[in-house]
C-alpha positions as semicolon CSV with decimal commas, in nm:
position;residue;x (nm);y (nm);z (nm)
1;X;8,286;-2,494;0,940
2;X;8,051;-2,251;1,159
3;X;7,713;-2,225;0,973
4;X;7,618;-1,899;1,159
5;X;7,972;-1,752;1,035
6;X;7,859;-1,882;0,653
7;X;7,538;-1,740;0,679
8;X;7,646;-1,428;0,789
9;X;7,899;-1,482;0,487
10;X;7,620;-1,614;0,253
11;X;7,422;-1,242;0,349
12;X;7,692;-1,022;0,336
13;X;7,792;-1,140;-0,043
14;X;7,398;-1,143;-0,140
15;X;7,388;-0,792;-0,004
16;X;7,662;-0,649;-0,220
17;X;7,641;-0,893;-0,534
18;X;7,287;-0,820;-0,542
19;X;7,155;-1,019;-0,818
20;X;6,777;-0,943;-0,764
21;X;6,821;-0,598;-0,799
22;X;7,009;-0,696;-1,114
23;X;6,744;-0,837;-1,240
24;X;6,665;-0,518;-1,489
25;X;7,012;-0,543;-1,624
26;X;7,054;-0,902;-1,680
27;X;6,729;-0,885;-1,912
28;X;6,867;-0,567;-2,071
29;X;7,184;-0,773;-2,152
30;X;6,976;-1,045;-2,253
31;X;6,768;-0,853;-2,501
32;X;7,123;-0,741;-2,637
33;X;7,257;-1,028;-2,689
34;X;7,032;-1,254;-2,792
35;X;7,042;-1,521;-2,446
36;X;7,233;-1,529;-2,138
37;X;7,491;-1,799;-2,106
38;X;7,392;-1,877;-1,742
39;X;7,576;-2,186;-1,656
40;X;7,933;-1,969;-1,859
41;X;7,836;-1,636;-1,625
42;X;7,851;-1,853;-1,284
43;X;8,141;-2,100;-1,363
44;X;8,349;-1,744;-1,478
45;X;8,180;-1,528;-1,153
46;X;8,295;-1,852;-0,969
47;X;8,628;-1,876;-1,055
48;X;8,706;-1,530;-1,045
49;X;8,546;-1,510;-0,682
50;X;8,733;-1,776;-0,587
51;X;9,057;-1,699;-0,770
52;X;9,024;-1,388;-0,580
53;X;8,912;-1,496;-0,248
54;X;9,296;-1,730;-0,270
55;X;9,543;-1,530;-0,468
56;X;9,388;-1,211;-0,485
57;X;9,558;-0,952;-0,304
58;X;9,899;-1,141;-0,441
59;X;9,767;-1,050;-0,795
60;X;9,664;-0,687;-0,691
61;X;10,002;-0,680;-0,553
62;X;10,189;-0,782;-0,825
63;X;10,013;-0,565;-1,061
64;X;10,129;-0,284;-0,840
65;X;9,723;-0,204;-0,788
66;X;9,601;-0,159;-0,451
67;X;9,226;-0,236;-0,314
68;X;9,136;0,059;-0,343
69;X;9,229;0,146;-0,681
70;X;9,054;-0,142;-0,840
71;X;8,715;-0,041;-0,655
72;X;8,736;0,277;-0,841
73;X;8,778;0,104;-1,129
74;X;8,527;-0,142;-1,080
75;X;8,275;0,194;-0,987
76;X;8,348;0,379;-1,241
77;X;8,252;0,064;-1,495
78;X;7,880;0,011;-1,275
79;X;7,866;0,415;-1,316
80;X;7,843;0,368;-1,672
81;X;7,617;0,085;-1,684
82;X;7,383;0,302;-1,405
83;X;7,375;0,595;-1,688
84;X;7,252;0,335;-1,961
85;X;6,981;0,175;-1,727
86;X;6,823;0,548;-1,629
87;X;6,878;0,694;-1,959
88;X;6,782;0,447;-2,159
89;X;7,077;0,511;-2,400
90;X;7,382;0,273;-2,498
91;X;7,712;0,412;-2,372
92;X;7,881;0,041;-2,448
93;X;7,833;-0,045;-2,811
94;X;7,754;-0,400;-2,914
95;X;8,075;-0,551;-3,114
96;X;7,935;-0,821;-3,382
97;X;8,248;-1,004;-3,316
98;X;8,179;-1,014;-2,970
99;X;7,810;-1,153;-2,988
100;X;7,739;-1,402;-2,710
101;X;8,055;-1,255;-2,449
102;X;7,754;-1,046;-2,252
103;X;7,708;-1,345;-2,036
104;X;8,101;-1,309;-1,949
105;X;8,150;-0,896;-1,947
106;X;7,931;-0,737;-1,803
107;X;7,727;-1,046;-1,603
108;X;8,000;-1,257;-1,499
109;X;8,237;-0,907;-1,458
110;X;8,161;-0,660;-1,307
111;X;7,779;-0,724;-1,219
112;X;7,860;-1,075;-1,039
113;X;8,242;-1,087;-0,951
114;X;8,311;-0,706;-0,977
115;X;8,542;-0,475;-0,781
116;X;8,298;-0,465;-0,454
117;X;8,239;-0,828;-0,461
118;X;8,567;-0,901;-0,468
119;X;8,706;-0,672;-0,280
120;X;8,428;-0,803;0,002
121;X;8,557;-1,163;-0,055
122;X;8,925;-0,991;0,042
123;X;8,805;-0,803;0,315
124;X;8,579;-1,111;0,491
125;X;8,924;-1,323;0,473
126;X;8,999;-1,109;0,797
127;X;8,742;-1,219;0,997
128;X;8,630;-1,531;0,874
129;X;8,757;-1,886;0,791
130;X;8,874;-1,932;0,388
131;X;8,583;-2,230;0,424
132;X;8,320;-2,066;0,548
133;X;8,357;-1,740;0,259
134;X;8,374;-2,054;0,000
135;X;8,068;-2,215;0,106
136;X;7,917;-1,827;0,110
137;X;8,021;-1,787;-0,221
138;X;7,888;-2,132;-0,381
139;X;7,562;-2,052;-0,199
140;X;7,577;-1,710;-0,400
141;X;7,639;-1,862;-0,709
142;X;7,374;-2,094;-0,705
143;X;7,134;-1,849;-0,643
144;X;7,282;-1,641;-0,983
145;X;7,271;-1,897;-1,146
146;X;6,878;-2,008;-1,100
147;X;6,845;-1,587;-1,143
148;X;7,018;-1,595;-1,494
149;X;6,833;-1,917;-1,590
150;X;6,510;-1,770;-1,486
151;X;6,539;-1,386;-1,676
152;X;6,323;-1,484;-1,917
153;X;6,004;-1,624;-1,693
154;X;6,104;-1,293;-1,462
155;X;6,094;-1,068;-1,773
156;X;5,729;-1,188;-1,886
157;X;5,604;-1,191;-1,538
158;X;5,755;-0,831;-1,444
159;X;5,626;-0,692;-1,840
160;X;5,774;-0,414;-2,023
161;X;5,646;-0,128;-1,822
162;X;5,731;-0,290;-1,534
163;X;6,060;-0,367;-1,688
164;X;6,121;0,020;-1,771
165;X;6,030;0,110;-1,419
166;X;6,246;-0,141;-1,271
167;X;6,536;-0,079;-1,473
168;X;6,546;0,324;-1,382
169;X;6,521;0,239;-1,038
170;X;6,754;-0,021;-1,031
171;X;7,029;0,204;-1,215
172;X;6,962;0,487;-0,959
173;X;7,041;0,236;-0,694
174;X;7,319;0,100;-0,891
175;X;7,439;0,430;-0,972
176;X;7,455;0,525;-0,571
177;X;7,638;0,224;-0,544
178;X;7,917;0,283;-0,777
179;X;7,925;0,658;-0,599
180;X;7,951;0,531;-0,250
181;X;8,236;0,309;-0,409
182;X;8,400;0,577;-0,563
183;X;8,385;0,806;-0,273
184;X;8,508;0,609;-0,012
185;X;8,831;0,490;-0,182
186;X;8,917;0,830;-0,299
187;X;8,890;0,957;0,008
188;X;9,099;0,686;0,205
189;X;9,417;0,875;-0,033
């Protein structure tokens, strides 16, 4: 274990996860459906990160889906979700039999473990030890976790206009995001 190697880890995830900037979304999720499941979110974001960060590319691989096609996936799924945060409208309808899965998809996939997060987790595997990205990642999901826990205090301390502003801003930056995403793996074909 190298600490500067997981903090450099522990940043890198932040940066792309980016749960503080999700912030907007989570409560729009929340209002949706009713709570967020915080402690369900992580454990699912955790084993899917670390799924990934293990068997990952074997899975992508056996699916007969490269990197780079699951990141435009993934980008074309936060594109969506971009559209309802600066529009204001609902693109994904709620399913009543589905109450209560908001905490699993969208939070726990794509927002948290999504195709840039885990496509990260495969691409630090290259330069830094498996132990190291798992600590990263468990220092990532504790910080979602107190995030998700929190949305409620954050949404009465931030207020609905604030909220509104927030959430635009956030889905223009989430929207760039799922561009930059898109663009650069169409472009690698």
């Amino acid at each position: 274990m190298n600490l500067k190697d997981v903090f450099s880890v522990t940043l890198i995830l932040f940066s792309v996860i980016d749960v503080v900037g999700s912030i907007p979304f989570i409560i729009l999720i929340r209002k949706r459906e009713g709570r967020i499941y915080a402690e369900r979110a992580t454990l699912i974001a955790a084993a899917l990160m670390i799924a990934f960060l293990y068997i990952g590319q074997s899975v992508l691989t056996l699916f007969g889906v490269d990197v780079g096609s699951f990141a435009v996936a993934g980008s074309i799924v936060m594109f969506i979700i971009a559209m309802e945060m600066i529009l204001g409208i609902t693109l994904i309808k709620d399913d009543p039999d589905a109450r209560g899965t908001g905490s699993i998809v969208p939070i726990a996939f794509p927002l948290i473990a999504g195709a840039g997060t885990l496509t990260t987790i495969l691409s630090l595997r290259a330069a830094y030890d498996e132990a190291n990205i798992l600590i990263g990642i468990i220092v990532n999901l504790v910080i979602i976790y107190i995030v998700l826990r929190t949305s409620s205090w954050l949404e009465r301390k931030i207020g609905t206009s604030g909220f509104a502003v927030l959430r635009r801003v956030f889905g223009v930056i989430l929207l760039a995001i799922a561009v930059k995403i898109f663009r650069s793996n169409i472009l690698l074909r």
